[in-house]
Backbone bond lengths (Angstrom), bond angles and torsions (degrees), N, CA, C in turn:
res aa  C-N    CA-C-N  psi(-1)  N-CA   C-N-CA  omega(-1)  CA-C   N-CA-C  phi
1 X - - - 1.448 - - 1.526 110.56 -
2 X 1.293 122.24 -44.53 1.227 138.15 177.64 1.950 110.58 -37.81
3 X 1.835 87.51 -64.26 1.230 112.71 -172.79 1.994 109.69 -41.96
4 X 1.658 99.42 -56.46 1.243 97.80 175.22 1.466 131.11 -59.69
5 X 1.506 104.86 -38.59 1.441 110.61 -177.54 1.821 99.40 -61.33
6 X 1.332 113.98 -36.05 1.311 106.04 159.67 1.465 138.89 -17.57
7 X 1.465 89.94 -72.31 1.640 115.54 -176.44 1.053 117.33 -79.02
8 X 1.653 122.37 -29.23 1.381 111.65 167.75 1.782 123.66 -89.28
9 X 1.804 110.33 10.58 1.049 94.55 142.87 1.355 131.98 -92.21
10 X 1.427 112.89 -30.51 1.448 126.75 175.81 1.489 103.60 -46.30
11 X 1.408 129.92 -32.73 1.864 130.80 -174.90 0.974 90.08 -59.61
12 X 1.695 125.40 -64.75 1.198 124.33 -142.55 1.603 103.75 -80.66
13 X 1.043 115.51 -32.44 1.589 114.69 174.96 1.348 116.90 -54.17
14 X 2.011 131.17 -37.51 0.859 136.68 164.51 1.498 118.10 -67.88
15 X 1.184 119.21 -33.67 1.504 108.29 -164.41 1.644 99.83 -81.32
16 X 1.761 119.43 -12.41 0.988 114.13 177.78 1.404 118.15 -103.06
17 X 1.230 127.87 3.11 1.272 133.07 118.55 1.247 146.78 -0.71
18 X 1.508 72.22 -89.50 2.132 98.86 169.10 1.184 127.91 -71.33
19 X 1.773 120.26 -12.33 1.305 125.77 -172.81 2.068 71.23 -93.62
20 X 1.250 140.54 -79.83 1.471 142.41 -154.74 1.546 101.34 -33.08
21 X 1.563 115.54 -47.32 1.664 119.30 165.72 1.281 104.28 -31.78
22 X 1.011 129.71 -77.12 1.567 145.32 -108.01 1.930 85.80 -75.76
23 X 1.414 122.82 145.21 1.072 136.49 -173.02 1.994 116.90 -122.82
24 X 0.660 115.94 158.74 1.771 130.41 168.13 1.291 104.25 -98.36
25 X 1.412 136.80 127.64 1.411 151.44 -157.37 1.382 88.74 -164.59
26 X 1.935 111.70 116.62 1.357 138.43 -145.01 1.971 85.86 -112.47
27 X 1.393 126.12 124.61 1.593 107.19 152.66 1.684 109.48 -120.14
28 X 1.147 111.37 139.92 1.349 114.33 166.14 1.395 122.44 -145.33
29 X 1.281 111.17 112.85 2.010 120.53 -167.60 1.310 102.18 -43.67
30 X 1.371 133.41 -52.37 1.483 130.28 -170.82 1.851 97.93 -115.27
31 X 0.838 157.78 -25.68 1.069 152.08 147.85 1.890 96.08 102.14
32 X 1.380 104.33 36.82 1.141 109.86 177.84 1.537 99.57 -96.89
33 X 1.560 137.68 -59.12 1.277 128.61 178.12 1.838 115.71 -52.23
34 X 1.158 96.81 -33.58 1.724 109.75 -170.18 1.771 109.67 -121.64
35 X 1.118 136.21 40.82 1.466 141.23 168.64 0.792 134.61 -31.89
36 X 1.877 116.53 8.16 1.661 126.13 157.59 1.532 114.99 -139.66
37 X 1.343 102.25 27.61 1.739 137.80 159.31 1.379 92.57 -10.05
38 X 1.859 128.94 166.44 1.132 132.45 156.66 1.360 109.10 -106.96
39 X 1.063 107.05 -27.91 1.756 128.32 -175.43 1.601 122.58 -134.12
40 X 1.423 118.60 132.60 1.588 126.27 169.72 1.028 91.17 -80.27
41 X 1.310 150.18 -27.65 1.786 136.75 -148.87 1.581 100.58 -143.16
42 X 1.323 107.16 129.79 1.318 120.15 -172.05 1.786 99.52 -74.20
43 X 1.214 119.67 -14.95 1.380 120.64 -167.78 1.601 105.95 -74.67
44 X 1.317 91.58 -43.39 1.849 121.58 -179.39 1.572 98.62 -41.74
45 X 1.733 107.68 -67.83 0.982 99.26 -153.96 1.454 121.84 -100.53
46 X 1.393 101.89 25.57 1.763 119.32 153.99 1.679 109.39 -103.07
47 X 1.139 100.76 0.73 1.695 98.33 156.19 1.503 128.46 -80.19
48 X 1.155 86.50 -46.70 1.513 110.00 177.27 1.779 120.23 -84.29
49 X 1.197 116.45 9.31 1.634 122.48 -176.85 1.272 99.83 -134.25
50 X 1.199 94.95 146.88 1.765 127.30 -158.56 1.678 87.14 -105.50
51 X 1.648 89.85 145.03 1.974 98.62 152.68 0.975 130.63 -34.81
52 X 1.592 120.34 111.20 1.226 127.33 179.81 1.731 114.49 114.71
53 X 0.825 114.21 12.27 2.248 117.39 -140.71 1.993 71.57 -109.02
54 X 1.449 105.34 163.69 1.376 114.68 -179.64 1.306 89.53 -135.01
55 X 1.607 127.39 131.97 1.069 135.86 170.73 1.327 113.61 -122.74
56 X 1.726 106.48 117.85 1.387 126.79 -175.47 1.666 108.82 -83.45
57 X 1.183 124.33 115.52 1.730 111.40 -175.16 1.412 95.07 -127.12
58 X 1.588 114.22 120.03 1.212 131.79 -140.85 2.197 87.94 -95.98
59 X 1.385 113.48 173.87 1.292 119.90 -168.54 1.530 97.23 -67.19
60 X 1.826 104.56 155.38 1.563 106.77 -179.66 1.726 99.28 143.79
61 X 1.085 94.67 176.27 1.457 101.67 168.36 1.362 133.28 -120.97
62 X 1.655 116.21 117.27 1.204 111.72 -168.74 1.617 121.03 -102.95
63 X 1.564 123.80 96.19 1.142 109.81 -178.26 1.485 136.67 -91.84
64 X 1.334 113.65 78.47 0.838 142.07 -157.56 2.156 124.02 -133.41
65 X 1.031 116.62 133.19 1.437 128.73 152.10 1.261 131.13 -43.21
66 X 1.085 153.25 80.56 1.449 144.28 -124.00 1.989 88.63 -133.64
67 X 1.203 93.66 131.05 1.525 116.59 -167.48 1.600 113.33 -138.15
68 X 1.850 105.88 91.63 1.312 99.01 -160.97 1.806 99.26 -119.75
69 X 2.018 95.45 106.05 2.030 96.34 -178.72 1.172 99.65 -104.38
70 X 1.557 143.08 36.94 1.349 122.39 173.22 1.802 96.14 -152.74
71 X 1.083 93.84 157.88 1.595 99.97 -160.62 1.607 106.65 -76.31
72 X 1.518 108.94 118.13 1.102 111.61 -169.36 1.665 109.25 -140.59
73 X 1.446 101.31 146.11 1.745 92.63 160.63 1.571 112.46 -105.00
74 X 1.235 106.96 127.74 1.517 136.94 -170.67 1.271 102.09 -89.30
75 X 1.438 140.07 124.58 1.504 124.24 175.48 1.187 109.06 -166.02
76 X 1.560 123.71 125.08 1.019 141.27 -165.22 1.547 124.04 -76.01
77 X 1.065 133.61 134.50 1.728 123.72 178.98 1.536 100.23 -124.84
78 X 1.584 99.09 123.31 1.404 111.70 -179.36 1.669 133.82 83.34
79 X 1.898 93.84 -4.32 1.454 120.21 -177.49 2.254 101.58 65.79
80 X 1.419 90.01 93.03 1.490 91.69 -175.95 1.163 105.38 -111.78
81 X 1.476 123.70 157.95 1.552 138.11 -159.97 1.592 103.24 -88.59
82 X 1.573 113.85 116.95 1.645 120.09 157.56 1.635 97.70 -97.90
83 X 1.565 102.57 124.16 1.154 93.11 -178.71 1.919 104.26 -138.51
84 X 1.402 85.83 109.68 1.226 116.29 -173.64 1.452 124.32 -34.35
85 X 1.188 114.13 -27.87 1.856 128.64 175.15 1.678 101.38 73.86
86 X 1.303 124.95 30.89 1.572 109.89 -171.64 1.883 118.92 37.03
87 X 1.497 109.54 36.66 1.629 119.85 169.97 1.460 101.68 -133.84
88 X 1.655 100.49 119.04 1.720 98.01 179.54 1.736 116.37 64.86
89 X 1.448 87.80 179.91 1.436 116.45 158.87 1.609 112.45 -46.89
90 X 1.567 125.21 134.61 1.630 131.38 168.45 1.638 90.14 -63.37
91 X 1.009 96.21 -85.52 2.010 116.19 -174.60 1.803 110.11 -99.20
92 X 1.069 124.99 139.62 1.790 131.01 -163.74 1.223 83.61 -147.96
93 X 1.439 122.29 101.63 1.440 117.26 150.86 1.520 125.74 -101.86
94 X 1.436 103.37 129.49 1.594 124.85 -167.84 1.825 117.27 -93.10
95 X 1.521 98.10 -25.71 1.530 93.14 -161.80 1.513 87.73 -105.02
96 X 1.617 106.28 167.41 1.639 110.45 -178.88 1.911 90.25 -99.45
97 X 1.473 96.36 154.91 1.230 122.39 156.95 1.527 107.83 65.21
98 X 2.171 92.87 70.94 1.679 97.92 -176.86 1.580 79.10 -132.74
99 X 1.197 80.84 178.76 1.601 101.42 -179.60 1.172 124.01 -120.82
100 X 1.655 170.94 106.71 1.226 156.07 -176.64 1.694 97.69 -109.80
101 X 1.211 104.61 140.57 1.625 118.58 159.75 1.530 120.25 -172.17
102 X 1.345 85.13 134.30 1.791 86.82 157.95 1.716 97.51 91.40
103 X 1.408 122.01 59.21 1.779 146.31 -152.96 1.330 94.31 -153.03
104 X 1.389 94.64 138.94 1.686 111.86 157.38 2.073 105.87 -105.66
105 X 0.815 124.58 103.95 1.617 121.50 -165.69 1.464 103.92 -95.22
106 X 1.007 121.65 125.72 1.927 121.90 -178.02 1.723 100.44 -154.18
107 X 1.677 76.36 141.72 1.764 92.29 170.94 1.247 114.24 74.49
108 X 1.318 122.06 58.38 1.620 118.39 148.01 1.104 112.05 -74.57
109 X 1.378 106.21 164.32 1.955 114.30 171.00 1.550 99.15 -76.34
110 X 1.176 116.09 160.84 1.392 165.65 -168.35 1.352 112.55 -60.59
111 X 1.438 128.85 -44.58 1.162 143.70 170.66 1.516 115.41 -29.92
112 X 1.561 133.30 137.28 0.840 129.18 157.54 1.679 130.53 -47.59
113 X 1.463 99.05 -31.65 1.817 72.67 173.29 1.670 89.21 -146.69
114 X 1.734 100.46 81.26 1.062 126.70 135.18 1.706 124.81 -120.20
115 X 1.589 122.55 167.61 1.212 121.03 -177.43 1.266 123.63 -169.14
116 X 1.554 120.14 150.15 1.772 107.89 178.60 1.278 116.76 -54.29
117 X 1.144 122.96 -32.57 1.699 110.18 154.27 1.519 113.05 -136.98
118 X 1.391 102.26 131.37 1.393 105.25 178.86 1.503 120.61 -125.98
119 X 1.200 108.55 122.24 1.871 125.61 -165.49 1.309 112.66 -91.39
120 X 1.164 106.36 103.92 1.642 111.97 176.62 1.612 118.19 -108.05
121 X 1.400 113.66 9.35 1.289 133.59 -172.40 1.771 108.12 -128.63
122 X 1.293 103.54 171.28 1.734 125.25 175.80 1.500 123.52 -93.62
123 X 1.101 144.99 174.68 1.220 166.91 -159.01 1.826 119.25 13.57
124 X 1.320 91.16 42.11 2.164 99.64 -158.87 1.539 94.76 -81.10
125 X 1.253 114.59 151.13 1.119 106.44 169.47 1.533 98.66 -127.93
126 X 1.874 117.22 134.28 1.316 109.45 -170.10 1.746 95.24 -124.93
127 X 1.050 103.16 139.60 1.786 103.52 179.54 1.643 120.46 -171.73
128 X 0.795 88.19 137.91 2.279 113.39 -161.27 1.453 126.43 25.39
129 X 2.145 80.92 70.01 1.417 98.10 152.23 1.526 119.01 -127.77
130 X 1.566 116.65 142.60 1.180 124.32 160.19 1.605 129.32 -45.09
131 X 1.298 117.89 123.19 1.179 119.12 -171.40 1.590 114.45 -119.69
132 X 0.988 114.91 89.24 1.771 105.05 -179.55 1.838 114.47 -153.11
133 X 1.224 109.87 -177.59 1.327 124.14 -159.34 1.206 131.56 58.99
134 X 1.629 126.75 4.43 1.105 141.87 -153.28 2.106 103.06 -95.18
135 X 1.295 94.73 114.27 1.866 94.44 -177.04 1.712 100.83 -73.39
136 X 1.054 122.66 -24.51 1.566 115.13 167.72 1.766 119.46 -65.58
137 X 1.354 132.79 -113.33 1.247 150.15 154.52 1.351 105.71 -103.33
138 X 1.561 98.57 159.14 1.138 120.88 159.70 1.768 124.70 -57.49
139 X 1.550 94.92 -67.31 1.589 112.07 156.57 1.088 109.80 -133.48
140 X 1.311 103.58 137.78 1.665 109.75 177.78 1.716 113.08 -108.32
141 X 1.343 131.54 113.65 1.609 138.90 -175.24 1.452 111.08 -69.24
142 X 0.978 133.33 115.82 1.424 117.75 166.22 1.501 115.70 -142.66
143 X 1.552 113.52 40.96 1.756 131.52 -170.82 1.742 95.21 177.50
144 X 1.065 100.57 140.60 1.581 118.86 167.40 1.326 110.71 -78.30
145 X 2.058 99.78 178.45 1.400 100.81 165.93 1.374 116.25 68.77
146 X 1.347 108.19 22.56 1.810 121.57 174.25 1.445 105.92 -113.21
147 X 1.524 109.32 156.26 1.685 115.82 173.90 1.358 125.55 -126.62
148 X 1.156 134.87 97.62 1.349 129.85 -138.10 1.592 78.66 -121.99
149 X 1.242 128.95 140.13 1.577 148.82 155.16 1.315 118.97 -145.70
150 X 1.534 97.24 173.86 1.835 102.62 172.15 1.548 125.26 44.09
151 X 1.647 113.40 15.04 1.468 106.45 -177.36 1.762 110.55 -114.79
152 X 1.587 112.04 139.63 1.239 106.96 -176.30 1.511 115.42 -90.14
153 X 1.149 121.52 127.66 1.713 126.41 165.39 1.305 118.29 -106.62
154 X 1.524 103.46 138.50 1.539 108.23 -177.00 1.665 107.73 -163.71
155 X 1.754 85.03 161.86 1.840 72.03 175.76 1.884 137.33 48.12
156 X 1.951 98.74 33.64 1.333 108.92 -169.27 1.925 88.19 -135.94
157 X 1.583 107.35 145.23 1.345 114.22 160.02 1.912 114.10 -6.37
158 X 1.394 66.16 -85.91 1.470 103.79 -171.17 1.620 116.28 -87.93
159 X 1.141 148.54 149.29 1.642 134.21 175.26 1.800 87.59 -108.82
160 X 1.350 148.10 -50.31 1.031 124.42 -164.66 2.214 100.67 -164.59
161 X 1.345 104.90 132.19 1.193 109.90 -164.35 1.872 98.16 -131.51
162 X 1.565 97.06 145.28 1.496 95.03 168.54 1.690 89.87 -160.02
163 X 1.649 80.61 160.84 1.694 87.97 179.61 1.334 118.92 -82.64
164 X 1.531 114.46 177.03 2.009 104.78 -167.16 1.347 119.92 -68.81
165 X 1.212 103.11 5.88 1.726 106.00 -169.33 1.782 109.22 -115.24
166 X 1.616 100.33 19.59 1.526 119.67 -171.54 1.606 113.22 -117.22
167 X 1.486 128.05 89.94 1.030 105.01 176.67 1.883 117.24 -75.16
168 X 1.379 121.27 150.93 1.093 148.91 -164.47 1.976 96.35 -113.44
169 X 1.155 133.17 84.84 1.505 132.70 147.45 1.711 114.54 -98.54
170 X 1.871 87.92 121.45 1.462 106.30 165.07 1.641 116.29 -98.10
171 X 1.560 98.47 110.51 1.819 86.74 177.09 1.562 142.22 -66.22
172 X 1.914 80.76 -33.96 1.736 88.02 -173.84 1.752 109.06 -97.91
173 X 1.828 92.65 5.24 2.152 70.96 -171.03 1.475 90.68 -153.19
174 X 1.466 132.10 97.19 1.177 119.04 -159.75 2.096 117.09 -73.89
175 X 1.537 108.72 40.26 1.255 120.11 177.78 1.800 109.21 -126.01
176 X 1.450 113.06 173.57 1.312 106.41 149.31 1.173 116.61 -94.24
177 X 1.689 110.27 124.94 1.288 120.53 165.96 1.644 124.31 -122.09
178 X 0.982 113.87 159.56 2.063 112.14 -172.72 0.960 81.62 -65.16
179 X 1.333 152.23 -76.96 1.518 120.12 -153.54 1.602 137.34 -88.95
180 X 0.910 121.17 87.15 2.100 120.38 -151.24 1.730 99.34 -81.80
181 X 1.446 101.39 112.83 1.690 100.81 159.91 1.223 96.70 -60.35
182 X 1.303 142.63 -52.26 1.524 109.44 -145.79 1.730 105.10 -157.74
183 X 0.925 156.85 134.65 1.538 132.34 166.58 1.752 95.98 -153.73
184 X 1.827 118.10 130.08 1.144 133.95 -161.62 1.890 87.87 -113.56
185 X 1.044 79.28 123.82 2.383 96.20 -177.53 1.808 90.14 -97.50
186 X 1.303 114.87 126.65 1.203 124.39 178.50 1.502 102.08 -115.99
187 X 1.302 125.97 151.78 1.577 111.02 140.51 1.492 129.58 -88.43
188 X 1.028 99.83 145.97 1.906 113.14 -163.98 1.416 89.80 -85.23
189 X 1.940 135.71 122.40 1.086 100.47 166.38 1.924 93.68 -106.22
190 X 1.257 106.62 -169.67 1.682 115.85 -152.79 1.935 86.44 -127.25
């Protein structure tokens, strides 16, 4: 008994830790909205941030590839442009249990299973961002256990793709439509 009461203070001592770690990391392309920015490039400053770090990326346009493997909250101010350059994936998320919101995402490549955001990880939660111009998908699924709401798609190949082992539930509209109140990504297991 001892032992546990142990360990479940030691959890809690770590997880409160790691939340005291956790930092604000500022990006702004011209550093005109944000003029003591940490980063011009949102890529930069998911290089430079550790698990857990919240990165504020202030309005503007970022043309750039955005490659996110460590658990981060991603969050937009003013809804600012990732703009994909028609190369790859806009946004490719790798690590489980990030967050994106509040993005305008444009210009993925063309490829069938590319997309303005593409999920190759678990527990993401994605919600009210614009998704369009993208010749790949809108979002592309490829891991369960994600929560995607409140985001508009339009004007993409594809509006939303997952692989067969991905269930896809729409609550409020049982079709695909550009605009999704709500849709919960499960994994199907077999």
């Amino acid at each position: 008994m001892m032992k546990m009461v142990l360990c479940l203070v030691l959890l809690v001592l770590s997880v409160l830790v790691l939340a005291a770690n956790a930092k604000t990391i500022s990006v702004d392309d011209n550093l005109v909205e944000c003029p003591y920015a940490n980063y011009t490039s949102i890529q930069e400053a998911i290089n430079n941030a550790t698990d857990g770090d919240i990165i504020l990326v202030y309005y503007g346009t970022y043309k750039e590839n955005v490659v996110i493997n460590r658990t981060l909250n991603l969050t937009g101010i003013e809804m600012p442009v990732i703009d994909g350059m028609n190369k790859g994936d806009t946004i490719k998320i790798e690590a489980d249990n990030c967050t994106i919101s509040v993005f305008k995402i444009i210009n993925s490549a063309g490829n069938w299973n590319l997309a303005g955001i593409y999920i190759a990880s678990s527990n993401n939660v994605i919600f009210n961002n614009t998704i369009s111009s993208n010749k790949g998908h809108g979002i592309g699924i490829y891991s369960g256990n994600n929560e995607i709401y409140s985001n508009t798609i339009y004007s993409t190949a594809g509006q939303v793709s997952a692989s067969t082992q991905v269930e896809i539930r729409f609550t409020q509209t049982p079709y695909r439509t550009m605009a999704m109140d709500f849709i919960i990504i499960r994994q199907v297991t077999m």
